[in-house]
MMTF fields as JSON, N, C-alpha, C and O atoms, coordinates in Angstrom:
{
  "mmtfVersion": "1.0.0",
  "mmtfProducer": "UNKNOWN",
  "numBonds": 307,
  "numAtoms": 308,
  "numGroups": 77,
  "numChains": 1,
  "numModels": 1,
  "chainsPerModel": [1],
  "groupsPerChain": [77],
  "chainIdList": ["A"],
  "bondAtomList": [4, 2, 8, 6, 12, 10, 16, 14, 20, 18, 24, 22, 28, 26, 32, 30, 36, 34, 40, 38, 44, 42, 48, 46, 52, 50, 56, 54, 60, 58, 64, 62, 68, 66, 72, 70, 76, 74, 80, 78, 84, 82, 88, 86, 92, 90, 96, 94, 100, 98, 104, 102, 108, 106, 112, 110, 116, 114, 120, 118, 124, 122, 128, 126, 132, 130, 136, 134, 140, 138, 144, 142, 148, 146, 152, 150, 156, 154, 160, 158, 164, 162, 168, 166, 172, 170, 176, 174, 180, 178, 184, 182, 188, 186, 192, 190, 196, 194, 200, 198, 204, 202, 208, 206, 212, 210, 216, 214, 220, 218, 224, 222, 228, 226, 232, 230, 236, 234, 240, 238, 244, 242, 248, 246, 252, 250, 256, 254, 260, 258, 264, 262, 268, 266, 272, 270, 276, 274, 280, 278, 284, 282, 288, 286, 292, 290, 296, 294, 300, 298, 304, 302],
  "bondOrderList": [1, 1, 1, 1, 1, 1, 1, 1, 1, 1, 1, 1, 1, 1, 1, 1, 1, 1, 1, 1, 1, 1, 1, 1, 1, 1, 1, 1, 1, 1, 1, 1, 1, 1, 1, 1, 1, 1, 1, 1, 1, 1, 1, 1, 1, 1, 1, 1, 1, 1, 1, 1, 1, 1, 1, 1, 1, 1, 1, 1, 1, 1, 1, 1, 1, 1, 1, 1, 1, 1, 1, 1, 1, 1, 1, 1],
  "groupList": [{"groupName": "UNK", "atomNameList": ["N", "CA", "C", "O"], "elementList": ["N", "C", "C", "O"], "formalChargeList": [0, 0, 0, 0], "bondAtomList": [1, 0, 2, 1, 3, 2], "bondOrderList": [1, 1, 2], "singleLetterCode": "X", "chemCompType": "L-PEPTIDE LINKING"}],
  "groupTypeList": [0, 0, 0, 0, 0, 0, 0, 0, 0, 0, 0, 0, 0, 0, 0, 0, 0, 0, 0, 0, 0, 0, 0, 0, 0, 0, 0, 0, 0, 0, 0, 0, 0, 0, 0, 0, 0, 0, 0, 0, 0, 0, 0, 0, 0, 0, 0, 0, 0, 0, 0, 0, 0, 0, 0, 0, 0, 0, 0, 0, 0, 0, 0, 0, 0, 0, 0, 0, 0, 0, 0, 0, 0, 0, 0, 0, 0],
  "groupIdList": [1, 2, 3, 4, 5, 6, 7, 8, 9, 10, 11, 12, 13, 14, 15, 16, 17, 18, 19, 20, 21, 22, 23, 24, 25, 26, 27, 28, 29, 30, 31, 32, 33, 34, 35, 36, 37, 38, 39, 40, 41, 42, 43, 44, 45, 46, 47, 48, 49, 50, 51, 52, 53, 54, 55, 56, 57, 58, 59, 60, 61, 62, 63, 64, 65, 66, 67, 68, 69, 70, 71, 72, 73, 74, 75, 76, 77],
  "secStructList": [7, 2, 2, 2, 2, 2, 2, 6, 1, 1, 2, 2, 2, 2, 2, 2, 2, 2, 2, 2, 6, 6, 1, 7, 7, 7, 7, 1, 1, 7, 7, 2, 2, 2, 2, 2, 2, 2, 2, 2, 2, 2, 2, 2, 2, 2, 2, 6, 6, 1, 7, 2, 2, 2, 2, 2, 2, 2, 2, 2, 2, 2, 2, 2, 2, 2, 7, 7, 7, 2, 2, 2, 2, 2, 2, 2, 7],
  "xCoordList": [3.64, 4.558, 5.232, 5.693, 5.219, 6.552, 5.103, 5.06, 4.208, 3.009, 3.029, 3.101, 2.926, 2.758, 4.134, 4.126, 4.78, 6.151, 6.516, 7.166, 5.88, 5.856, 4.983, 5.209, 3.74, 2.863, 3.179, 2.846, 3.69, 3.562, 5.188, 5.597, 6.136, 7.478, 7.992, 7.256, 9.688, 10.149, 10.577, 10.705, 10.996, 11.208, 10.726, 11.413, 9.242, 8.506, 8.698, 8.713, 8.834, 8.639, 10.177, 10.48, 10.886, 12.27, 12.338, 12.597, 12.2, 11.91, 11.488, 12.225, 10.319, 9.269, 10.055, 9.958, 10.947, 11.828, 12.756, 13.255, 13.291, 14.631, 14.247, 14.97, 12.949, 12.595, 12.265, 12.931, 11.233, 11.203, 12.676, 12.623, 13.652, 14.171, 15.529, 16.482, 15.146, 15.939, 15.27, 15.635, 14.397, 13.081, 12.578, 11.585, 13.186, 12.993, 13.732, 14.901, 12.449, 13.244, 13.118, 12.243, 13.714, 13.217, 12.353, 12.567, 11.371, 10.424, 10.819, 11.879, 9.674, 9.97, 10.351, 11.277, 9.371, 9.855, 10.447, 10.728, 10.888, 11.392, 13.023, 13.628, 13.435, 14.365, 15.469, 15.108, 17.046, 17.733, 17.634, 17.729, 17.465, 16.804, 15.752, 16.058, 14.871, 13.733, 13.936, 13.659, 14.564, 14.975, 16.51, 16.725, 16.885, 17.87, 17.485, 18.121, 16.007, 15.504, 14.645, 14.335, 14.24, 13.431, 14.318, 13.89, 15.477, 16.245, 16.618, 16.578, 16.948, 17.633, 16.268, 16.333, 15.258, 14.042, 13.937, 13.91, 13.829, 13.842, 14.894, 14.796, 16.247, 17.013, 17.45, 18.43, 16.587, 16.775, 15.83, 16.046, 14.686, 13.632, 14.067, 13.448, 15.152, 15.345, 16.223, 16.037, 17.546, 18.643, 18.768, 19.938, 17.843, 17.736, 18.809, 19.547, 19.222, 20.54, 21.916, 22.898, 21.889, 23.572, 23.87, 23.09, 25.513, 25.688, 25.45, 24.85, 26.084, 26.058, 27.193, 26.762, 27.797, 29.172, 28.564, 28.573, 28.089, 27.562, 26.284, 25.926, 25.64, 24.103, 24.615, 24.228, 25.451, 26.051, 26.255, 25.528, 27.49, 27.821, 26.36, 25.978, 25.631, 24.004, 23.617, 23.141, 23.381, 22.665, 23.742, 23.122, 24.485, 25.487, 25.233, 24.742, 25.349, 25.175, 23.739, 23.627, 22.675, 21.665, 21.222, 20.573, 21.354, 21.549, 22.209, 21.486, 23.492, 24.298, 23.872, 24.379, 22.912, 22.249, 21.292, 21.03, 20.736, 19.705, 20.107, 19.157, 20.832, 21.143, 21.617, 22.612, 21.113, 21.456, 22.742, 23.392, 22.851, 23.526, 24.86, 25.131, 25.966, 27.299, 28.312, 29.459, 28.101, 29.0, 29.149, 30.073, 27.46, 26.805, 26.945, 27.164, 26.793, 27.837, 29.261, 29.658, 29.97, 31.235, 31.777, 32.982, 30.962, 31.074, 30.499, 31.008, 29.784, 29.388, 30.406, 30.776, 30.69, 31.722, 32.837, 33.819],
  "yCoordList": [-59.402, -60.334, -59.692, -60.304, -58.233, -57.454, -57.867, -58.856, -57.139, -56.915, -58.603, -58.856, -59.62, -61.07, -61.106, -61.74, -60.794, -61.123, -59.963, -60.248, -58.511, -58.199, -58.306, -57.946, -58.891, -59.65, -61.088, -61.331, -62.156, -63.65, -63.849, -64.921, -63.005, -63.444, -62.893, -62.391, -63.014, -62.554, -61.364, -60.779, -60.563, -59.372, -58.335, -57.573, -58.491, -56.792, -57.306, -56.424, -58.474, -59.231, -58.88, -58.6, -58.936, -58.826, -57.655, -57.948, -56.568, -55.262, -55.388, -54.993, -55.918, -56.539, -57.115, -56.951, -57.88, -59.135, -58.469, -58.955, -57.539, -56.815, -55.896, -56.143, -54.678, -54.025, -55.346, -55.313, -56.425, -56.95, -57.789, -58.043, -58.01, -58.19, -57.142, -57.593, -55.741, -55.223, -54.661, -54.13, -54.823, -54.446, -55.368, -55.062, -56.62, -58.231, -57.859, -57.63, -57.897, -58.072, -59.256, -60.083, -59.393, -60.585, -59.959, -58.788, -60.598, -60.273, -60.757, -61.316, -60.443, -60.673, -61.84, -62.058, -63.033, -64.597, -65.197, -66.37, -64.515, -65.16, -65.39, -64.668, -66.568, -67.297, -67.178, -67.03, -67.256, -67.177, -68.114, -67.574, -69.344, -70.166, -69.342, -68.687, -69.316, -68.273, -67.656, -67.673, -66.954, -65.86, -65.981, -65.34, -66.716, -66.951, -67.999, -68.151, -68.614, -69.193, -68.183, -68.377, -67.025, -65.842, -65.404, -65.596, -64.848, -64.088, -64.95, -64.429, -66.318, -67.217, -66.97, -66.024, -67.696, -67.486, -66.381, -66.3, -65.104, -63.574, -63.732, -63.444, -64.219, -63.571, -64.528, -64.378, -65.423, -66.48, -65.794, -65.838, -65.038, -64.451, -63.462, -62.843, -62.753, -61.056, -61.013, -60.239, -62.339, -62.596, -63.626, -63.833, -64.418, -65.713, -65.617, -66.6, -64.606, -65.254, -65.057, -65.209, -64.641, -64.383, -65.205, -66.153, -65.446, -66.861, -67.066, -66.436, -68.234, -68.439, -67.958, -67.549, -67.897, -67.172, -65.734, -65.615, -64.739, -63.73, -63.767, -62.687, -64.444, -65.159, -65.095, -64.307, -66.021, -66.539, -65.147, -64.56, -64.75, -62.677, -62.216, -61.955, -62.16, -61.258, -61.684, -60.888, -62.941, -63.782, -63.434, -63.175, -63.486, -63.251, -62.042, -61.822, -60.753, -59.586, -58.88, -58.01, -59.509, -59.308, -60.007, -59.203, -61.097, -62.27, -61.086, -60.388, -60.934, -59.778, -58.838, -58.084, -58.339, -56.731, -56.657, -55.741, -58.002, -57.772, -58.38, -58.196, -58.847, -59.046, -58.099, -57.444, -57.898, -57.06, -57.307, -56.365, -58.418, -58.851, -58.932, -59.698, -57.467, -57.341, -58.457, -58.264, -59.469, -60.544, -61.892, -62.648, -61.828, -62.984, -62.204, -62.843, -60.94, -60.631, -60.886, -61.447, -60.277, -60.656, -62.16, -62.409, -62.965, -64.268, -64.783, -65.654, -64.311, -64.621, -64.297, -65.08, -62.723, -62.075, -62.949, -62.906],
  "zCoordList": [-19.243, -18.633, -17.418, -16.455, -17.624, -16.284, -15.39, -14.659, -15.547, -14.321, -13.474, -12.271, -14.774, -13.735, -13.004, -11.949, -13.209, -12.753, -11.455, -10.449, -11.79, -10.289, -9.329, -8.173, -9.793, -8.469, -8.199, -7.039, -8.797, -8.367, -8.521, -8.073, -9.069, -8.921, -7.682, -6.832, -7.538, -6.02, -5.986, -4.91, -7.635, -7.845, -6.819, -6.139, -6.862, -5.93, -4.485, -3.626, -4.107, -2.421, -1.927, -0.767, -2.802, -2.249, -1.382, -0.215, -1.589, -1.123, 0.166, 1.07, 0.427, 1.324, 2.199, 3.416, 1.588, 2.719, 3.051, 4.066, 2.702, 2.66, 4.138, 5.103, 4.358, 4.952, 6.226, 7.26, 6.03, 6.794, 7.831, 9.035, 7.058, 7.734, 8.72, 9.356, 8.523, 9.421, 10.407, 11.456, 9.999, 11.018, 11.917, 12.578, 12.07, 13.006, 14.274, 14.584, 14.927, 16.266, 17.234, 16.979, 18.07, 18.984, 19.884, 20.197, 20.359, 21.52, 22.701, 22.985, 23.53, 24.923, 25.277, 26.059, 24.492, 24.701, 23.923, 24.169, 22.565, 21.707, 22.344, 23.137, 21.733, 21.848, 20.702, 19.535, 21.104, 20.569, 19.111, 18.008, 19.255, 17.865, 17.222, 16.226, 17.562, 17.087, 16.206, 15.007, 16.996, 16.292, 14.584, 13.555, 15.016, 14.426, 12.839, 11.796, 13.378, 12.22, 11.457, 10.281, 12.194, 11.558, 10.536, 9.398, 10.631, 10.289, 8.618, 7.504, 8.956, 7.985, 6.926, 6.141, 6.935, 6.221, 5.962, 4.734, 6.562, 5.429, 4.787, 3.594, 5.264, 4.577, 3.334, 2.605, 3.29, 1.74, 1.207, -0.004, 1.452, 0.368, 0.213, -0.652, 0.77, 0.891, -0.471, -1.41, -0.34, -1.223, -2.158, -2.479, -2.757, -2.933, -3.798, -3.725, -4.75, -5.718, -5.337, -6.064, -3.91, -3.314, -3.094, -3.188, -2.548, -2.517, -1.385, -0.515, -1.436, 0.292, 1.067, 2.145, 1.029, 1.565, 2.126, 3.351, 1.424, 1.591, 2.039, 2.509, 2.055, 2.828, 4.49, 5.353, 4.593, 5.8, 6.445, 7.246, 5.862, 6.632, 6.997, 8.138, 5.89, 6.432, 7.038, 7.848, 7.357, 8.382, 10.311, 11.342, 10.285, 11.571, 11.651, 12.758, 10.789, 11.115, 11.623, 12.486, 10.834, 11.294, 12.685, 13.354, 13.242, 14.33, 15.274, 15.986, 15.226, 16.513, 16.517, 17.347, 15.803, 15.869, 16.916, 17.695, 16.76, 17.392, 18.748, 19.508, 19.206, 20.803, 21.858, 21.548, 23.02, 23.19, 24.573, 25.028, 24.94, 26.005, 25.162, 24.238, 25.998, 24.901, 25.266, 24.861, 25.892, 26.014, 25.274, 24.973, 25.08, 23.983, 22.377, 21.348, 22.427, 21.394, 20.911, 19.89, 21.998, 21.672, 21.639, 21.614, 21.639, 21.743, 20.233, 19.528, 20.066, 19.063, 17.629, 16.754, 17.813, 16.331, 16.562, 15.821]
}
C-alpha cells in the first residue's frame, strides 16, 4: 500500500513540486501572468493541504523573487 501511494499519490511529487517551484523562473518572453499562473499551479501541488491564507504568502513570495525590476517590487510588497 506505502509503494502505491508513493508512486500514484502526491506524497513523493510534493518534493518534486516543492524543488520545482523555487527553481521557476520567468524567461525571456514570459509574462508577468505567466508567470504568476506557473507559480499558483506548483504551488497547489507543492502544498495542497495548507491553507489558503498561507498558500496566498507562498504564492506573493515566490511571484517577488522572481522579478527583477526593484520598483515593480516594491509595488507589489
Amino acid at each position: 500500500m506505502e509503494a502505491l501511494l508513493l508512486r500514484f499519490g502526491h506524497g513523493g511529487k510534493m518534493d518534486v513540486f516543492k524543488s520545482q517551484l523555487k527553481s521557476r523562473t520567468r524567461g525571456k518572453d514570459g509574462t508577468l501572468p505567466e508567470l504568476a499562473q506557473a507559480i499558483q499551479r506548483l504551488e497547489r501541488q507543492a502544498y495542497p493541504e495548507a491553507p489558503l491564507s498561507v498558500r496566498e504568502v507562498l504564492e506573493k513570495d515566490y511571484f517577488v523573487d522572481e522579478i527583477v525590476d526593484t520598483e515593480v517590487r516594491w509595488k507589489i510588497l
